[in-house]
N, CA, C and O atoms as a GROMACS GRO file, in nm:
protein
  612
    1UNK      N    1   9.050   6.294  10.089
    1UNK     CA    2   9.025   6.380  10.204
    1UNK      C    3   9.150   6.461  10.234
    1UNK      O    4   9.255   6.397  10.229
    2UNK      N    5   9.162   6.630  10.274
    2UNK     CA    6   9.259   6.692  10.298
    2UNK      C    7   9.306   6.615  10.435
    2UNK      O    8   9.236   6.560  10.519
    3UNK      N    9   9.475   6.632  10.428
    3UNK     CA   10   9.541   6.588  10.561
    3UNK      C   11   9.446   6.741  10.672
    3UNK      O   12   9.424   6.850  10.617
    4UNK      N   13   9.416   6.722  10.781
    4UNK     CA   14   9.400   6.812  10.833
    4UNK      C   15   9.555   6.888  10.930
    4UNK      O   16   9.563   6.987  11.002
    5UNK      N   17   9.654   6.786  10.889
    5UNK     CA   18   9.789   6.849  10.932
    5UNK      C   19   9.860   6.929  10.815
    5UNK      O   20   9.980   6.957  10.814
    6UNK      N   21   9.758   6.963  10.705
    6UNK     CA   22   9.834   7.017  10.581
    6UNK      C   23   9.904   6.912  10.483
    6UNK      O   24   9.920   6.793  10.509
    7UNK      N   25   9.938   6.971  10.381
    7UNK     CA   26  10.026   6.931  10.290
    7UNK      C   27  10.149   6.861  10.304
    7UNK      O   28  10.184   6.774  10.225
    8UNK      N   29  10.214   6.898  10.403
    8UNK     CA   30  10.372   6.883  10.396
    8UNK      C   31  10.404   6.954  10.301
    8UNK      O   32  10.331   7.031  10.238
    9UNK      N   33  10.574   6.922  10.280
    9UNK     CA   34  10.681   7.007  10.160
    9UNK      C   35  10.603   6.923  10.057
    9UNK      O   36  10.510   6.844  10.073
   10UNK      N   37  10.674   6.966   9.938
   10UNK     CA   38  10.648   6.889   9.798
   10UNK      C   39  10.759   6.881   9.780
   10UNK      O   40  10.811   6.990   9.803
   11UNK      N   41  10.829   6.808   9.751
   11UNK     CA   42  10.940   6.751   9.669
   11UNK      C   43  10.941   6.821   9.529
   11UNK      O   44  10.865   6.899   9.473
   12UNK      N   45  11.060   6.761   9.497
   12UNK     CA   46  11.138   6.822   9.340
   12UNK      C   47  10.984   6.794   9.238
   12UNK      O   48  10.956   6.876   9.151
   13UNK      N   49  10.907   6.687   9.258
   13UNK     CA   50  10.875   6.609   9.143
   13UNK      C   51  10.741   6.688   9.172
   13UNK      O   52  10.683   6.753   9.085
   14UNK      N   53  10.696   6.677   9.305
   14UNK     CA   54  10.562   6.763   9.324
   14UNK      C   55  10.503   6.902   9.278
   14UNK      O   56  10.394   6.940   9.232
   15UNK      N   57  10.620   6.960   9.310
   15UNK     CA   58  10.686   7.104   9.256
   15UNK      C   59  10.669   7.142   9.101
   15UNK      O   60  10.622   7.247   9.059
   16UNK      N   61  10.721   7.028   9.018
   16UNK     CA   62  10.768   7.028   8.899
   16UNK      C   63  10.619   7.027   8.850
   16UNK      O   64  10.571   7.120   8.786
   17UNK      N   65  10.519   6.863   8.904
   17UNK     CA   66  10.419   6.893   8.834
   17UNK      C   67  10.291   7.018   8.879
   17UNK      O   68  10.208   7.076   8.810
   18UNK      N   69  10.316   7.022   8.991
   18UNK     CA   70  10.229   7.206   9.051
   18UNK      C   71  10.259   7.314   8.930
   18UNK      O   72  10.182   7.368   8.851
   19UNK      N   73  10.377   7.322   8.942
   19UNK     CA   74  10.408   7.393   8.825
   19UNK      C   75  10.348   7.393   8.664
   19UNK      O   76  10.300   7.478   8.589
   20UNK      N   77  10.373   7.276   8.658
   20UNK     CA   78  10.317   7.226   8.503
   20UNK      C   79  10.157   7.224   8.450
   20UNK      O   80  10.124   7.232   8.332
   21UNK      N   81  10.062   7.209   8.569
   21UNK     CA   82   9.942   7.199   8.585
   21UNK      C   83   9.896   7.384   8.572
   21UNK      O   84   9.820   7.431   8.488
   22UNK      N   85   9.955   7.447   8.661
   22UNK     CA   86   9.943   7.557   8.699
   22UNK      C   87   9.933   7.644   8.503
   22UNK      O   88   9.845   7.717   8.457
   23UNK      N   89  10.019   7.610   8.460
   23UNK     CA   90  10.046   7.706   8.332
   23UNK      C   91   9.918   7.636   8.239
   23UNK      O   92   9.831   7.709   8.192
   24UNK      N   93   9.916   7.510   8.220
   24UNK     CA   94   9.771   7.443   8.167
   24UNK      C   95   9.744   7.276   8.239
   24UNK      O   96   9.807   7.171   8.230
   25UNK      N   97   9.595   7.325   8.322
   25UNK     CA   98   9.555   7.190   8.369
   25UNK      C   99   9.503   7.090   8.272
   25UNK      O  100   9.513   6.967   8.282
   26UNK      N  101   9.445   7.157   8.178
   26UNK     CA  102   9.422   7.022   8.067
   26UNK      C  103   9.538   6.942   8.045
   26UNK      O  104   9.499   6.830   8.015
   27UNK      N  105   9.716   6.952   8.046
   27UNK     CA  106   9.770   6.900   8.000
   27UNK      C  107   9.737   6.717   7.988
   27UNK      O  108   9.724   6.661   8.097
   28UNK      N  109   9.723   6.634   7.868
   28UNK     CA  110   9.723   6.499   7.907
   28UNK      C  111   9.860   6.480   7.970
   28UNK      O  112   9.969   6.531   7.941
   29UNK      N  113   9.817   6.370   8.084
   29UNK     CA  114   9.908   6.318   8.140
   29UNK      C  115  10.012   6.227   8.145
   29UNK      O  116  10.066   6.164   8.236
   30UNK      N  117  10.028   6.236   8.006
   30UNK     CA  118  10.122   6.138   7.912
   30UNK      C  119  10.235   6.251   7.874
   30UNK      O  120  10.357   6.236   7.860
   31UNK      N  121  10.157   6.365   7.861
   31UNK     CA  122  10.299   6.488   7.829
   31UNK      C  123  10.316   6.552   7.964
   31UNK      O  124  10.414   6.626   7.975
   32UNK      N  125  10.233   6.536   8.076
   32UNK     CA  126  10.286   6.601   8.231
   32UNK      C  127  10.361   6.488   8.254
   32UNK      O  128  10.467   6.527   8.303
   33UNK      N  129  10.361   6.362   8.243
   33UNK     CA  130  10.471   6.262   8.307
   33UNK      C  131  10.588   6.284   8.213
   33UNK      O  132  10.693   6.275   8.277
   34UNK      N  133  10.612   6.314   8.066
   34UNK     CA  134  10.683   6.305   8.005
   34UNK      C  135  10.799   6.504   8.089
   34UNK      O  136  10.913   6.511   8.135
   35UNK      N  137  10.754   6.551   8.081
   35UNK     CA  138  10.783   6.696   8.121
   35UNK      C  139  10.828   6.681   8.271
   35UNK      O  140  10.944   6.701   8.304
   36UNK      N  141  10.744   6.651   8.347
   36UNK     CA  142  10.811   6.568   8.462
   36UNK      C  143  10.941   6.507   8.502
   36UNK      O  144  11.018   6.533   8.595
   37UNK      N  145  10.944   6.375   8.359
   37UNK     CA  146  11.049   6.301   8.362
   37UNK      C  147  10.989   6.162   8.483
   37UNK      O  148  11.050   6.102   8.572
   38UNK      N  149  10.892   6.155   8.449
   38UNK     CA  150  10.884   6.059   8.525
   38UNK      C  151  10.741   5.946   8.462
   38UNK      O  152  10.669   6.002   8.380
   39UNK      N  153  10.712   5.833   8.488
   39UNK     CA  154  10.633   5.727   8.450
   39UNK      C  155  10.483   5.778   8.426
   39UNK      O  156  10.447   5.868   8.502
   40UNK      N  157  10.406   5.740   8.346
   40UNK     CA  158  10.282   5.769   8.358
   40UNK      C  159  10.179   5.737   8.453
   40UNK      O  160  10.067   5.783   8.475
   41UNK      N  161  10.274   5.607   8.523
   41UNK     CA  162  10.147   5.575   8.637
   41UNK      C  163  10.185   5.670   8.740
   41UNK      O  164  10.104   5.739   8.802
   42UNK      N  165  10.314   5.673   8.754
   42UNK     CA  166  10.330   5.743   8.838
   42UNK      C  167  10.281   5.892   8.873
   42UNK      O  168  10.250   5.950   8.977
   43UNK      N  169  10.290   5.928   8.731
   43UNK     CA  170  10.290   6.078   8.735
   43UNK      C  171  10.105   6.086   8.780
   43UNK      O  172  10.075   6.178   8.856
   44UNK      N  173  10.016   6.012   8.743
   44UNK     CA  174   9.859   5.984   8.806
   44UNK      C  175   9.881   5.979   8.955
   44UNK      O  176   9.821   6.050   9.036
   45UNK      N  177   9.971   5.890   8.983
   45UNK     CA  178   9.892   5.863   9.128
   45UNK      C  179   9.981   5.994   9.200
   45UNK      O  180   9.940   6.036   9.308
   46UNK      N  181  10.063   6.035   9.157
   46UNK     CA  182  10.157   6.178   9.207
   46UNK      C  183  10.056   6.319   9.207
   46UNK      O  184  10.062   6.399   9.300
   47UNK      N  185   9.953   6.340   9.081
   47UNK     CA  186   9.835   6.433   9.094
   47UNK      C  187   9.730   6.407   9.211
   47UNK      O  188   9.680   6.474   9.302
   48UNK      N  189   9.719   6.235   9.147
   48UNK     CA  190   9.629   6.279   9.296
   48UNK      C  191   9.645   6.240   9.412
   48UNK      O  192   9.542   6.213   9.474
   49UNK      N  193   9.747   6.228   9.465
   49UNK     CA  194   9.802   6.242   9.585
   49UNK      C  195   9.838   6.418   9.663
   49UNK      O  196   9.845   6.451   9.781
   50UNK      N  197   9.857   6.501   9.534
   50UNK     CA  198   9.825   6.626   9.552
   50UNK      C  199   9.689   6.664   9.588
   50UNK      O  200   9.656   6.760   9.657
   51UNK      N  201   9.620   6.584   9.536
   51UNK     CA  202   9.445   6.689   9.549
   51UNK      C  203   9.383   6.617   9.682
   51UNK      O  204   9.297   6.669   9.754
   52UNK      N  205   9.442   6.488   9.703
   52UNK     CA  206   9.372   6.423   9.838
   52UNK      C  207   9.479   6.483   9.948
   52UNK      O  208   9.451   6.459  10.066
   53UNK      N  209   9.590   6.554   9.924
   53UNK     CA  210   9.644   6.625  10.054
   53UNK      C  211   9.598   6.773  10.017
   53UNK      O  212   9.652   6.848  10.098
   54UNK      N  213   9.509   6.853   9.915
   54UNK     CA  214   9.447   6.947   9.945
   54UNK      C  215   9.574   7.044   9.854
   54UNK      O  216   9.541   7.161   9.836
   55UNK      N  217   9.677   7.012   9.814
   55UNK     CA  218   9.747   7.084   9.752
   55UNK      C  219   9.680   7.125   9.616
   55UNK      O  220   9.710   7.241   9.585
   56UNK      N  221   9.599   7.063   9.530
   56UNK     CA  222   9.536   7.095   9.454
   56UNK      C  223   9.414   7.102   9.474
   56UNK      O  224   9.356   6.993   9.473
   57UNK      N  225   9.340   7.210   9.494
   57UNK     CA  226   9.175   7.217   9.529
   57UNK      C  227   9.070   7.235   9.424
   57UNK      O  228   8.950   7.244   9.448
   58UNK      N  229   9.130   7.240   9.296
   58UNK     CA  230   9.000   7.225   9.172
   58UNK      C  231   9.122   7.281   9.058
   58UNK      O  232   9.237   7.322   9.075
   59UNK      N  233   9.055   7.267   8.963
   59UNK     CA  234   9.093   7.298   8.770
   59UNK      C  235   8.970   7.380   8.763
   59UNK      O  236   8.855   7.340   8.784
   60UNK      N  237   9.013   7.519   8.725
   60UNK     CA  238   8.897   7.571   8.686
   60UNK      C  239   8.990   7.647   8.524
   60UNK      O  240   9.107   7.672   8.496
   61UNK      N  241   8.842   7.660   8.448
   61UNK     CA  242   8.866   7.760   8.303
   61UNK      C  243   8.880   7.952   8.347
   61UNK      O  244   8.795   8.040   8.353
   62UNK      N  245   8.997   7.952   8.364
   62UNK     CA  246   8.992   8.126   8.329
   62UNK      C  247   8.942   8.202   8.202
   62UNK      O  248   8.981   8.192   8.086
   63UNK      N  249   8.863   8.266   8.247
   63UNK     CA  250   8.775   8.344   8.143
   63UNK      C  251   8.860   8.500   8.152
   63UNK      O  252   8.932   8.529   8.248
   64UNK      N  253   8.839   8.575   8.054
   64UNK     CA  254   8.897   8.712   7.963
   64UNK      C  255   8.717   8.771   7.987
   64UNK      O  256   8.612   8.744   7.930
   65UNK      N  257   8.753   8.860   8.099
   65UNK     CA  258   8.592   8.939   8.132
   65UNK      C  259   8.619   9.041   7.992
   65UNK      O  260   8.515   9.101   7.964
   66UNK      N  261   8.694   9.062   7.932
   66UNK     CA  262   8.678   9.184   7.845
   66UNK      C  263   8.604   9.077   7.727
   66UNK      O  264   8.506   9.126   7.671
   67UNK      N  265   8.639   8.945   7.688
   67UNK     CA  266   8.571   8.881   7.613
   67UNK      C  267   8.439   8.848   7.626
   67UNK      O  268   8.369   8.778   7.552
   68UNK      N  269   8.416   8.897   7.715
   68UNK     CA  270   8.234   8.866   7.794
   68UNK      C  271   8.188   9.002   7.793
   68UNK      O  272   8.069   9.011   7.827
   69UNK      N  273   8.250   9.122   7.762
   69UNK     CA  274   8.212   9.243   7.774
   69UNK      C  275   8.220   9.328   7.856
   69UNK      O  276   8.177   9.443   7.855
   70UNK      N  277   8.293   9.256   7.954
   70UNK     CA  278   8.321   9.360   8.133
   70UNK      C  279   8.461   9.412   8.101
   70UNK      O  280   8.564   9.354   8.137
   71UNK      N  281   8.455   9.550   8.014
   71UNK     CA  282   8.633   9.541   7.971
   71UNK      C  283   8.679   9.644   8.065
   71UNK      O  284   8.784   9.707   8.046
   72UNK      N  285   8.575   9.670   8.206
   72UNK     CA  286   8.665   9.803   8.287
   72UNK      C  287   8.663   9.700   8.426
   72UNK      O  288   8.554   9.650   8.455
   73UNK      N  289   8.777   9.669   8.507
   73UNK     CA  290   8.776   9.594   8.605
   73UNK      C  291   8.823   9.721   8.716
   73UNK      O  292   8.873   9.828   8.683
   74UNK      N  293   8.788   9.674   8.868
   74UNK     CA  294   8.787   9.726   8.961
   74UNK      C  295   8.855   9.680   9.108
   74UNK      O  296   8.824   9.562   9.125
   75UNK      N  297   8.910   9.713   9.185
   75UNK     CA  298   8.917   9.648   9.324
   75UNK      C  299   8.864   9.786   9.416
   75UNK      O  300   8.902   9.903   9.407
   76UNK      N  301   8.787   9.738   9.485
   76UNK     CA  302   8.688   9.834   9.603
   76UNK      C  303   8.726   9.746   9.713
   76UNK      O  304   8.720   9.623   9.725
   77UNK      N  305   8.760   9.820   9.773
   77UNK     CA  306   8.785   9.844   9.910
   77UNK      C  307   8.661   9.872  10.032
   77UNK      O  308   8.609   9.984  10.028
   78UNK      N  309   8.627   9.803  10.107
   78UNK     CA  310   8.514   9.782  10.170
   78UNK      C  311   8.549   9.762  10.292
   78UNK      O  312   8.634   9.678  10.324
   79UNK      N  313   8.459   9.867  10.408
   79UNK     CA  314   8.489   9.881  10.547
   79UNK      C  315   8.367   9.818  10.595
   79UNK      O  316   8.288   9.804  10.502
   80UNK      N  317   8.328   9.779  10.693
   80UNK     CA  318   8.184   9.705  10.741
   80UNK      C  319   8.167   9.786  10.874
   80UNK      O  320   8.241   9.753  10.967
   81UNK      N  321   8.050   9.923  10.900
   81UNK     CA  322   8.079   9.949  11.006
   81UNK      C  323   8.094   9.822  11.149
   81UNK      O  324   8.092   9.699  11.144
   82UNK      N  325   8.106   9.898  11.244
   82UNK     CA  326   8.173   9.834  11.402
   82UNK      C  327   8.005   9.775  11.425
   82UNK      O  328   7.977   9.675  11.492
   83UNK      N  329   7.935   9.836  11.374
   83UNK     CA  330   7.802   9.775  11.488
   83UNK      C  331   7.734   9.643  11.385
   83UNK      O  332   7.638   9.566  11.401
   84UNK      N  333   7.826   9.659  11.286
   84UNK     CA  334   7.712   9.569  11.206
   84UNK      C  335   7.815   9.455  11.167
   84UNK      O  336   7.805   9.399  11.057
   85UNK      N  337   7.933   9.415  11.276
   85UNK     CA  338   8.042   9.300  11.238
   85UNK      C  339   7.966   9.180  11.237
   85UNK      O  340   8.018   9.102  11.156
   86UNK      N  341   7.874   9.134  11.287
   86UNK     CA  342   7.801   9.036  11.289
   86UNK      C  343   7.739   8.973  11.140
   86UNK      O  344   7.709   8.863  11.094
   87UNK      N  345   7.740   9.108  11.100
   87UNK     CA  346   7.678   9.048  10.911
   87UNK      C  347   7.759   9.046  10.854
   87UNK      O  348   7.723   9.080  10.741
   88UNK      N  349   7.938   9.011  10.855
   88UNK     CA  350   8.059   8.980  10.823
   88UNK      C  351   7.991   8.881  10.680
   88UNK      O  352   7.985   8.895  10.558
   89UNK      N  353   7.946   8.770  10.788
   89UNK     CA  354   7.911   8.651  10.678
   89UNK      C  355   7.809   8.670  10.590
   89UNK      O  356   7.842   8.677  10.472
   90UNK      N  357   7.685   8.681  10.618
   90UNK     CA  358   7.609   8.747  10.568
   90UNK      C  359   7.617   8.850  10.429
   90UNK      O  360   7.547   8.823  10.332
   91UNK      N  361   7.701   8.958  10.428
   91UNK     CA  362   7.756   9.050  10.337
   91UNK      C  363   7.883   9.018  10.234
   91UNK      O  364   7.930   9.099  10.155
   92UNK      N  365   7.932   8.868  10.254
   92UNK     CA  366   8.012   8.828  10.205
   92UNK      C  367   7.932   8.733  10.106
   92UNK      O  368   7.972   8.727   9.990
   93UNK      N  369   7.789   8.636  10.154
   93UNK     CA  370   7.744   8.520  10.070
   93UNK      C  371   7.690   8.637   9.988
   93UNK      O  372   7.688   8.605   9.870
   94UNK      N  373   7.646   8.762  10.008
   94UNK     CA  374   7.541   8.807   9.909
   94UNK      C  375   7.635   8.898   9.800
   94UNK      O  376   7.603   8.918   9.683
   95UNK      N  377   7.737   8.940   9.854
   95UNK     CA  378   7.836   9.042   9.769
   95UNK      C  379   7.896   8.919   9.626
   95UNK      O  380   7.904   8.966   9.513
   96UNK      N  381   7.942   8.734   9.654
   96UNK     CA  382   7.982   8.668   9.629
   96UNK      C  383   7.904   8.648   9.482
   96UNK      O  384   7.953   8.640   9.369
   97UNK      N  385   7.736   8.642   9.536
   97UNK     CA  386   7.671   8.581   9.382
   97UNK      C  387   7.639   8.692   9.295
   97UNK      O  388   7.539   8.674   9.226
   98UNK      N  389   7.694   8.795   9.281
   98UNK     CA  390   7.671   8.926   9.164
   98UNK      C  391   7.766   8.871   9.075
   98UNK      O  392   7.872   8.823   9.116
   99UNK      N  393   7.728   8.874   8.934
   99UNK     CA  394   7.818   8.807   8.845
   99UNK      C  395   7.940   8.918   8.821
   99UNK      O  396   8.050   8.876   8.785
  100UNK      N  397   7.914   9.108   8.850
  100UNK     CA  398   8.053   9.180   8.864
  100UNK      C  399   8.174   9.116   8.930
  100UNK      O  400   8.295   9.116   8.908
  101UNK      N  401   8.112   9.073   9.000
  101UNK     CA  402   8.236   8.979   9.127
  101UNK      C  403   8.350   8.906   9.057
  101UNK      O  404   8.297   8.808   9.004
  102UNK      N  405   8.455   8.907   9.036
  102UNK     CA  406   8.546   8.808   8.979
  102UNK      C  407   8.618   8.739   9.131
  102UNK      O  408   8.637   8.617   9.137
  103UNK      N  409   8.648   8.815   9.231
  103UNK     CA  410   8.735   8.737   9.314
  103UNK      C  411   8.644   8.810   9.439
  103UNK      O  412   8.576   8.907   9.404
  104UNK      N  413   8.638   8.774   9.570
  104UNK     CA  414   8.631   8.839   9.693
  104UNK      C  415   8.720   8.811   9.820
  104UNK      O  416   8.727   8.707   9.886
  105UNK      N  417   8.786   8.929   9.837
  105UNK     CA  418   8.926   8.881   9.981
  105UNK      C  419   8.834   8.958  10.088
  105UNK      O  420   8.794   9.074  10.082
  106UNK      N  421   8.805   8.839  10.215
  106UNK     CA  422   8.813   8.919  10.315
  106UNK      C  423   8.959   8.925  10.408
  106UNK      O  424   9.029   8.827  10.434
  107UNK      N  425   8.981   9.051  10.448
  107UNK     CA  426   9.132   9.065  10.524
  107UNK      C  427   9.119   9.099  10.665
  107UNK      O  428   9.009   9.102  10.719
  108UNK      N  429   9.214   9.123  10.718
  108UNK     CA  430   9.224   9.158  10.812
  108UNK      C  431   9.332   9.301  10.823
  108UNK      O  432   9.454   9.299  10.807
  109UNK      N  433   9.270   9.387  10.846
  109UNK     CA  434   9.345   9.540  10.876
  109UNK      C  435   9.286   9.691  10.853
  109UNK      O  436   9.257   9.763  10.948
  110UNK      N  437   9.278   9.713  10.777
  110UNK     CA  438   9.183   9.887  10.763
  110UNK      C  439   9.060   9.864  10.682
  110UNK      O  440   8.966   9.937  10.714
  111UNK      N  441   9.041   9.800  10.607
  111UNK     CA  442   8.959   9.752  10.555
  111UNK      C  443   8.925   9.612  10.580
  111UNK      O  444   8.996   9.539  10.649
  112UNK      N  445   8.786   9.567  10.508
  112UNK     CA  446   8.727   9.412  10.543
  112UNK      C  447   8.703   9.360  10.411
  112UNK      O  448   8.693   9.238  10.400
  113UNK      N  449   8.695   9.413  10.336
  113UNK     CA  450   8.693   9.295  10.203
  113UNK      C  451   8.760   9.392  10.090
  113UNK      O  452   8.751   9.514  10.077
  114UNK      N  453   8.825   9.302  10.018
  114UNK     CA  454   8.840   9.410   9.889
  114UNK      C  455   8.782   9.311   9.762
  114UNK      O  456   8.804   9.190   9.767
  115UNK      N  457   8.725   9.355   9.680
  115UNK     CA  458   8.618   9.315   9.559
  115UNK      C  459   8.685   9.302   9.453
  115UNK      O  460   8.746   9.408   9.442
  116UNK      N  461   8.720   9.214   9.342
  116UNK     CA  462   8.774   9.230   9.214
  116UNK      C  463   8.643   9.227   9.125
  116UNK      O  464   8.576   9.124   9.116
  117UNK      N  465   8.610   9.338   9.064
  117UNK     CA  466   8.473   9.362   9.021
  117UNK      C  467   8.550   9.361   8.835
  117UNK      O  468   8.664   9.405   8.819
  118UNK      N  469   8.502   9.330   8.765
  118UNK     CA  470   8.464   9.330   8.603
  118UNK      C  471   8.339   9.386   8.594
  118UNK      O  472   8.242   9.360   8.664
  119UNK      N  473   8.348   9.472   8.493
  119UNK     CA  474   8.194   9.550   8.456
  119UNK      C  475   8.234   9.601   8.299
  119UNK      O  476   8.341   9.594   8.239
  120UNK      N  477   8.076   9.667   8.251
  120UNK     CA  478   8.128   9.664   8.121
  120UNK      C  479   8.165   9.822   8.091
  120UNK      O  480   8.216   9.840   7.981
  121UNK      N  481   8.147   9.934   8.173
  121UNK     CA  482   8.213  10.060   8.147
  121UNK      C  483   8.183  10.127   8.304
  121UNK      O  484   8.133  10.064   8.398
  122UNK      N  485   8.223  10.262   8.307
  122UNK     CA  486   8.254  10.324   8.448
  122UNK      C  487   8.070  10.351   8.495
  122UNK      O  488   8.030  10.375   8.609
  123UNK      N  489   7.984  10.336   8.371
  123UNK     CA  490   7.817  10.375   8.428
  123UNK      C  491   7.812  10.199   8.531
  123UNK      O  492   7.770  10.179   8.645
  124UNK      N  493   7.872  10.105   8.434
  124UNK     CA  494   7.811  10.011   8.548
  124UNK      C  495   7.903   9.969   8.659
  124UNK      O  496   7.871   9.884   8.743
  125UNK      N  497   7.994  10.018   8.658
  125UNK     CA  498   8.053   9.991   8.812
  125UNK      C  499   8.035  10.119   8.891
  125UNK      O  500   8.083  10.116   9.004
  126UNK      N  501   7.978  10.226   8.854
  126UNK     CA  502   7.940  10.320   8.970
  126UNK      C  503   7.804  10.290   9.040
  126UNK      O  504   7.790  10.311   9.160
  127UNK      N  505   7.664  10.220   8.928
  127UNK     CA  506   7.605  10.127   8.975
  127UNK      C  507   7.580  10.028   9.046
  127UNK      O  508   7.478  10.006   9.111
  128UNK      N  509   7.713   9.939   9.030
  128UNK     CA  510   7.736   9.847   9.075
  128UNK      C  511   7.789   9.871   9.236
  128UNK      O  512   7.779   9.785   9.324
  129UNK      N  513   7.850  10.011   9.256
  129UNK     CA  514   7.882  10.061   9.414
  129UNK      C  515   7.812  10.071   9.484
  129UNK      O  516   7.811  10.026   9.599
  130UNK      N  517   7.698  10.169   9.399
  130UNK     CA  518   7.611  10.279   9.467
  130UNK      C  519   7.492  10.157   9.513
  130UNK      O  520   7.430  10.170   9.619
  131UNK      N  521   7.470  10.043   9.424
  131UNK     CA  522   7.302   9.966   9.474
  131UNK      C  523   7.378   9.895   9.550
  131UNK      O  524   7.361   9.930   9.667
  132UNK      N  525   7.480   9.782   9.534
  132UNK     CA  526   7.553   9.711   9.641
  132UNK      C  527   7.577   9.700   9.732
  132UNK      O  528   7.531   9.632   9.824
  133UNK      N  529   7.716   9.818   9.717
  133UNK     CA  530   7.778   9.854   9.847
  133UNK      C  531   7.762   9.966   9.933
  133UNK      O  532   7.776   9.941  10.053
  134UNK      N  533   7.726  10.120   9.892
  134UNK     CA  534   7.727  10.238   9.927
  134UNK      C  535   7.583  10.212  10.025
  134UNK      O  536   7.574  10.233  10.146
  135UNK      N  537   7.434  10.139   9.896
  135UNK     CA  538   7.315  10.167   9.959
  135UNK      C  539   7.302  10.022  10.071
  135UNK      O  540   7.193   9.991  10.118
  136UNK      N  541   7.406   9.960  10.096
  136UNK     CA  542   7.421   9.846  10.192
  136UNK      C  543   7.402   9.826  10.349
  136UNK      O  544   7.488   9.751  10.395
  137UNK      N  545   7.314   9.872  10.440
  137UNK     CA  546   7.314   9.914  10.546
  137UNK      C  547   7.446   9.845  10.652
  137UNK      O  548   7.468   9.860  10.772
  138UNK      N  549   7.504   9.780  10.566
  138UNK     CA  550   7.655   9.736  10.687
  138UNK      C  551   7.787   9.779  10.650
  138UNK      O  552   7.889   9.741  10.708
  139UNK      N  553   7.784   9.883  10.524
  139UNK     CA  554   7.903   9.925  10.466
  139UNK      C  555   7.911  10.074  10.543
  139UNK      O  556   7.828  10.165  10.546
  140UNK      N  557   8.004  10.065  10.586
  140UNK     CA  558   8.029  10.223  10.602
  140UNK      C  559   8.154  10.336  10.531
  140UNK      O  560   8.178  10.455  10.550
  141UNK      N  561   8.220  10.222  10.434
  141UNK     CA  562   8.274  10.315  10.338
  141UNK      C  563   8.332  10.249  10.216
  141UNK      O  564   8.389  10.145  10.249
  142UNK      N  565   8.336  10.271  10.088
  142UNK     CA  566   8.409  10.189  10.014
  142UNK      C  567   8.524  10.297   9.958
  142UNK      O  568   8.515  10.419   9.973
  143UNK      N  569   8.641  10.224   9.886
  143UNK     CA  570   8.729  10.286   9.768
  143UNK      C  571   8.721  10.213   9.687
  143UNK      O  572   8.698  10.094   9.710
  144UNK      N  573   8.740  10.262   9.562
  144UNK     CA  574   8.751  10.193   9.432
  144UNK      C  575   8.873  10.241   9.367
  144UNK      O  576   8.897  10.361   9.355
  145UNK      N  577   8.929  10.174   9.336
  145UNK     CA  578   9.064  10.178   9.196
  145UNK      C  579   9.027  10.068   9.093
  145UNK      O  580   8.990   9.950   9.102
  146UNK      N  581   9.053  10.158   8.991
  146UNK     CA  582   9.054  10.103   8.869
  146UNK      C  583   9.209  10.001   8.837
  146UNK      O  584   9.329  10.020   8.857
  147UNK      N  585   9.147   9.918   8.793
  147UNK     CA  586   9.303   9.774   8.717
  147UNK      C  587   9.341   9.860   8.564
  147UNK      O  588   9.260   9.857   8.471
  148UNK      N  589   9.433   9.910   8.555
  148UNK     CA  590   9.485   9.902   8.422
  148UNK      C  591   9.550   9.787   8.355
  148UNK      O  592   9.571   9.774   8.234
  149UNK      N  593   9.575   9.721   8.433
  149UNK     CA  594   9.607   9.575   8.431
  149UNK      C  595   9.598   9.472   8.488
  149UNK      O  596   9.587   9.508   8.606
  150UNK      N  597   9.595   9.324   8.486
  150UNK     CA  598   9.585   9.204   8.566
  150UNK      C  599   9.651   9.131   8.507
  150UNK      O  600   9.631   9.114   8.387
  151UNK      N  601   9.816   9.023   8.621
  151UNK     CA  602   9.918   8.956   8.562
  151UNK      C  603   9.811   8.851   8.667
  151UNK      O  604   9.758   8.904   8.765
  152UNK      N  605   9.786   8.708   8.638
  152UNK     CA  606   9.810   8.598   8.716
  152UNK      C  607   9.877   8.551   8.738
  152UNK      O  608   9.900   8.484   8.638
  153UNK      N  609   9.959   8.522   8.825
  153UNK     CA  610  10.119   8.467   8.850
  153UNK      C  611  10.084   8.310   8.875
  153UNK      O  612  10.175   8.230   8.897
   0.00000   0.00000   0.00000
């Protein structure tokens, strides 16, 4: 269960294995304790003592959308008019399950969500605006920029 007071700091060792997980979570945990520098039991009950204080919230597989065929990616910029703030949530569960979707931020400031969209050329992400977001009765404006690149840090 997450602390609901947060995480706390992480220490040297916490740090070390955040780190180590972060570059590959498959690592066995016989070479994260060894890289560590620290015991194998230890280095177990040290992971999950991370994920039951919420510092680690899942292992997921990063996928290469250009290897799936979406090789033009996008971030759109999305305003929600003033009268229709109420379908905040609403416009967020339904924008979420389009498989274009790679990430969704809602923010706070000139805009209300910005979209990390993958598609497979500029016909289907102008598609992907125009039925979505444009013909959306709670959008009242989008921008789109194109990614010439994406670093995951």
């Amino acid at each position: 269960m997450n602390n609901p007071r947060g995480p706390g700091p992480l220490d040297e060792v916490d740090s070390t294995l955040v780190e180590l997980l972060k570059e590959n979570a498959r690592m066995p945990n016989s070479r994260l304790a060894e890289l560590a520098g620290i015991a194998q039991s230890t280095c177990i009950a040290r992971v999950r003592s991370l994920e039951e204080r919420g510092v680690i919230t899942g292992y997921t597989a990063r996928l290469s959308p250009a290897a799936l065929g979406f090789t033009l990616q996008a971030l759109i910029s999305v305003s929600i008019k003033s009268g229709a703030r109420h379908n905040l949530s609403s416009f967020s569960d339904e924008i979420r399950t389009r498989t274009e979707v790679v990430e969704l931020f809602f923010l706070g400031g000139a805009e209300d969500f910005v979209i990390h969209v993958a598609t497979r050329d500029s016909d289907h992400l102008r598609e992907f605006v125009v039925s979505n977001l444009s013909a959306h009765p709670a959008v009242a404006a989008t921008r789109t920029s194109i990614v010439f690149d994406h670093i995951v840090n």
